[in-house]
N, C-alpha and C positions, 0 to 999 in steps of 0.2 A: 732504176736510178734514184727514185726518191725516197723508195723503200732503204738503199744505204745511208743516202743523209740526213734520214730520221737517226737511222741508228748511229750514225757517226758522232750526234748530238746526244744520244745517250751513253754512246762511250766517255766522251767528256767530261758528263757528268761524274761518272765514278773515279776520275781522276781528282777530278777539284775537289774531291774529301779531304785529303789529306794535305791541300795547300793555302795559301793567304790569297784571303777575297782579294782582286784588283780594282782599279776606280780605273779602266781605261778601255777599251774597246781595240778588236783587229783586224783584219779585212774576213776575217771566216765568219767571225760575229754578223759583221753587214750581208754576207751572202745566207747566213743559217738564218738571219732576222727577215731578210726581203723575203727568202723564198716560204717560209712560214705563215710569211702575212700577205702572200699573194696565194697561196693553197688555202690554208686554213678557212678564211671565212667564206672561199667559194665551196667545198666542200660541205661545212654544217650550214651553210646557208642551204642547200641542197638537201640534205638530211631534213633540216627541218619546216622546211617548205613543204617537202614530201611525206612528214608524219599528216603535217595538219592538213592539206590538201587530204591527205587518204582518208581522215576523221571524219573531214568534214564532207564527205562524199559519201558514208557508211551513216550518215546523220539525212541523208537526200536532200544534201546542198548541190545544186546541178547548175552550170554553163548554158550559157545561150551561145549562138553563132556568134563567133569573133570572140567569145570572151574566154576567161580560163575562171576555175574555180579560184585562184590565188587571187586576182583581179579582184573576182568577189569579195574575199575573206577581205582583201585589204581598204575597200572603199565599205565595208559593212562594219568590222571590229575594231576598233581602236587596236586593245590591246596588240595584236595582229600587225598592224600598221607601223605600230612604234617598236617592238621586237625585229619587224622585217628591215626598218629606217637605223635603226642602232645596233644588229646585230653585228657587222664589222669592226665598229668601233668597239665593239665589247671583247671580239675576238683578239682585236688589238692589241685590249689594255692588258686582257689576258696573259699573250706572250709573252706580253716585254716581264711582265713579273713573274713568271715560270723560267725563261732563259735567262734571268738574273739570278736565279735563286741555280738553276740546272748548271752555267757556267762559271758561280761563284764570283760575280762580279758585283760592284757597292751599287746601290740606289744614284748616289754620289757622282758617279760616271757618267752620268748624264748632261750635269752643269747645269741644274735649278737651283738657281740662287735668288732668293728674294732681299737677302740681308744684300747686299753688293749690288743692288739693283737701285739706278740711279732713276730719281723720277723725271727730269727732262727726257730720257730715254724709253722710259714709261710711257708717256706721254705723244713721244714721236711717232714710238712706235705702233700707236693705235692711228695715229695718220698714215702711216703709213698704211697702215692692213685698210682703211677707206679710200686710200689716194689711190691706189693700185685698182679698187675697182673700178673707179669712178673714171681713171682715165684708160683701161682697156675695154671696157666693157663694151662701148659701141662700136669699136672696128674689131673686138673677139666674139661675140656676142651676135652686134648684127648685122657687118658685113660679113662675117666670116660664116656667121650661123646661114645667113640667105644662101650664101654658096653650098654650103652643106644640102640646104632645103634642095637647090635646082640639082644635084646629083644627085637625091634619093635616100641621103643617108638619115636616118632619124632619130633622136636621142630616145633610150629606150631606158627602162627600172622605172617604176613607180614613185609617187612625191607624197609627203604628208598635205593632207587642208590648210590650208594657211589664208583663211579668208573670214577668218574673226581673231580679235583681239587674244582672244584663250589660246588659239591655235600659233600667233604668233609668237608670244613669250615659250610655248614647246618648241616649236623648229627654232628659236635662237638656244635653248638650251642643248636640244639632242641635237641638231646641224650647226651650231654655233661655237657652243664650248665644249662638245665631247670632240668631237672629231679635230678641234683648234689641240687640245692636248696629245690625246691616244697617237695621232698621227705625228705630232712634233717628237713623239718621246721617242718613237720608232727610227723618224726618216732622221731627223737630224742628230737626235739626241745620240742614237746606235751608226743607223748607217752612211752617214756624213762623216762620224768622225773613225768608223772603221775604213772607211777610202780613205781618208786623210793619212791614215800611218802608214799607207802606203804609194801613194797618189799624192801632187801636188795641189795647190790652193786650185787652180782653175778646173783640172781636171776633174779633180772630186766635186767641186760646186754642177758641173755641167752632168757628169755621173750621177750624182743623186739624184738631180732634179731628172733626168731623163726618168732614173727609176718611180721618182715620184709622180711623174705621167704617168706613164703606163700603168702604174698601178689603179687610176681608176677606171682601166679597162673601156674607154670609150673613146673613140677617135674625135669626137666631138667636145671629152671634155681633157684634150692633151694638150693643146698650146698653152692654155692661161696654168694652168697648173706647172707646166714647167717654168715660165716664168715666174710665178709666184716661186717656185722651188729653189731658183737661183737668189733669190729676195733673200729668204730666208738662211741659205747656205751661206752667201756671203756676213749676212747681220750676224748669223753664229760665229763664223769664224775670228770678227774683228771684234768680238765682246765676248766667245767663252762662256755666255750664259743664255742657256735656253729659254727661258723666262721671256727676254725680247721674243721670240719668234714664237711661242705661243700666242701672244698677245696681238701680234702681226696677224697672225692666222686668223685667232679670233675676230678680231674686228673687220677682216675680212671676211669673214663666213656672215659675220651681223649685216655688213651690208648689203652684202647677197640676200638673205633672208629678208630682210626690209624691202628691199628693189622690190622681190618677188610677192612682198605682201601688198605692196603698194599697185602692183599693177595689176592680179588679181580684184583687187578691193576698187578696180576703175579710178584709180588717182593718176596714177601715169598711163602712157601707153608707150609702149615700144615698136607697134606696126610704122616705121617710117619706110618714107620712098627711097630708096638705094638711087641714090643721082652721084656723078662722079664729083658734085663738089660732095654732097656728103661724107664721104668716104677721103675727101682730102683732109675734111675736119674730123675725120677719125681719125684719121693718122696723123696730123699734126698733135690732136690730145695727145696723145698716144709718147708722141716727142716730146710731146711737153713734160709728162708724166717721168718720163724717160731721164730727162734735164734736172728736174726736182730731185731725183733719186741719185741722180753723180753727184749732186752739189752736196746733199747729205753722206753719201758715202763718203768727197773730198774733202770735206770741211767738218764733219763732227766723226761719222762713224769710224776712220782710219784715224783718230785720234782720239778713241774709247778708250778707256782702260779696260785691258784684257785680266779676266781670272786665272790665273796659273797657276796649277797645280801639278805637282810635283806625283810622276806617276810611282804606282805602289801595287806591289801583289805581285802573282806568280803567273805565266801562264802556260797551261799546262795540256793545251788542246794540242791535237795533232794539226798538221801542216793541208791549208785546204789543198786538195787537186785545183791546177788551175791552168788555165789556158790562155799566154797573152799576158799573166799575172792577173786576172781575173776568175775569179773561184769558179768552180764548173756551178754550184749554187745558183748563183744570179745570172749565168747562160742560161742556164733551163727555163730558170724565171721567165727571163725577159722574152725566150722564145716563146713561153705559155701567155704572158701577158697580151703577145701581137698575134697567137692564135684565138683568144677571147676576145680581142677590138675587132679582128675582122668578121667575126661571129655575130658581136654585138652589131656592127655595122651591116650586114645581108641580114637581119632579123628584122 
């Protein structure tokens, strides 16, 4: 089956020679885009784990109990660390500009507008990507993560050092700003607005964002990423320009990356005691968080001005298989996404 919807994306290609690039996206685009960026980087990530693992064992780099050669490589080489941490994102940036160029569709299609980009909105939006983490973080994070802990499940993939200054302006770079774009140009920029042309507003926001869980393959890190995903689905939808939700994300991955420098570096700590008030005052942040975000949606962002663009081009794809009116594409996906969460989760 994946073997045909490779090729079905190649046949595409040879059609779009002879017609006018489009600036718009369609529900085959979202299913040929998710399931590419949910195969592809588990795949070369696999490939190339297993070159350098075999090098570096033909070199008599050897494992001790519990450990793997990779483990090694990755807490011993830099290079290594930061190829293994941004490989994803690379494979990302990859797609989206081969299946643009393969489907004959404009850069444009995307909705990165810097010229139409208003800076009050600029501006929010970077509270916004800190206010989201600041008010889920301790009922996603530590009530939720403690329950994770008493059932067994444990977050698994390796982290970069982030426990000097050098190391932190890298992880705000490669987990801050590569993954805040690669991943917006994908999830929202492509397959937000290929459910949209078919799907209405809620459904698509709730749709993407599911797909945007899953895709980080860990059942550990699926709640806040769907939420965040709805954040972002919805701010596309009522401004039309991606640009917000890079910027959201961004400033969201920064304060992740800072949290995480700060309590390494013993400034904070997050070992607190789970008592049931605690957990009231998570969940009250949480509502409060929640309250701030409707009042901005009622009061500024549903009276944004949206970019309208007037669609253009041809399309000339065939018609996905689909099931339910959902591409048999993003079925497989998602079925492979919940066979790798439950994988990561028994490992």
């Amino acid at each position: 089956m994946c073997f045909f919807l490779f090729c079905d994306i190649i046949l595409d290609m040879e059609k779009t020679k002879q017609f006018q690039r489009r600036n718009f996206y369609t529900i085959k685009d979202s299913g040929s885009i998710y399931f590419c960026a949910l195969l592809l980087p588990l795949v070369l990530g696999i490939i190339f784990s297993y070159i350098v693992v075999q090098i570096a064992a033909s070199n008599g780099v050897t494992a001790g109990p519990g450990e793997s050669i990779g483990e090694i490589l990755f807490e011993k080489y830099v290079w290594f660390a930061i190829i293994t941490s941004i490989l994803t994102q690379l494979v990302f940036l990859s797609i989206y500009f081969l299946f643009h160029k393969i489907e004959g569709i404009k850069f444009s299609a995307s909705r990165v507008s810097f010229k139409n980009a208003k800076w009050q909105s600029v501006f929010l939006s970077m509270f916004v990507g800190v206010l989201c983490v600041c008010g889920f973080v301790l009922l996603i994070e530590v009530c939720l993560g403690r329950f994770w802990d008493i059932i067994g499940v444990k977050s698994s993939g390796l982290a970069l050092p982030i426990n000097t200054p050098a190391w932190l302006v890298t992880n705000l770079l490669l987990l801050g700003v590569l993954p805040a774009i690669c991943e917006e140009l994908l999830f929202r920029g492509v397959v937000y607005q290929g459910l949209r042309e078919r799907f209405g507003v809620g459904a698509s926001v709730i749709f993407s964002s599911l797909l945007f869980a899953l895709m980080h393959q860990n059942i550990i890190q699926f709640v806040y990423p769907f939420i965040l995903g709805c954040v972002l689905s919805i701010t596309f939808e009522k401004t039309k320009n991606l640009l917000y939700c890079i910027i959201i994300h961004m400033f969201n991955n920064f304060e992740t990356v800072i949290l995480s420098y700060l309590i390494e570096t013993g400034v904070i700590s997050f070992s607190f005691s789970i008592t049931w008030y605690f957990v009231l005052i998570s969940i009250a942040l949480a509502a409060l968080v929640c309250v701030i975000l409707w009042l901005l949606y009622r009061f500024y962002l549903k009276k944004h001005p949206k970019i309208e663009v007037e669609k253009e081009g041809d399309i000339v794809q065939s018609q996905p298989i689909s099931v339910l009116n959902i591409p048999i594409s993003i079925l497989i996906s998602i079925f492979l996404a919940i066979v790798l969460i439950v994988i990561n989760a028994l490992l």
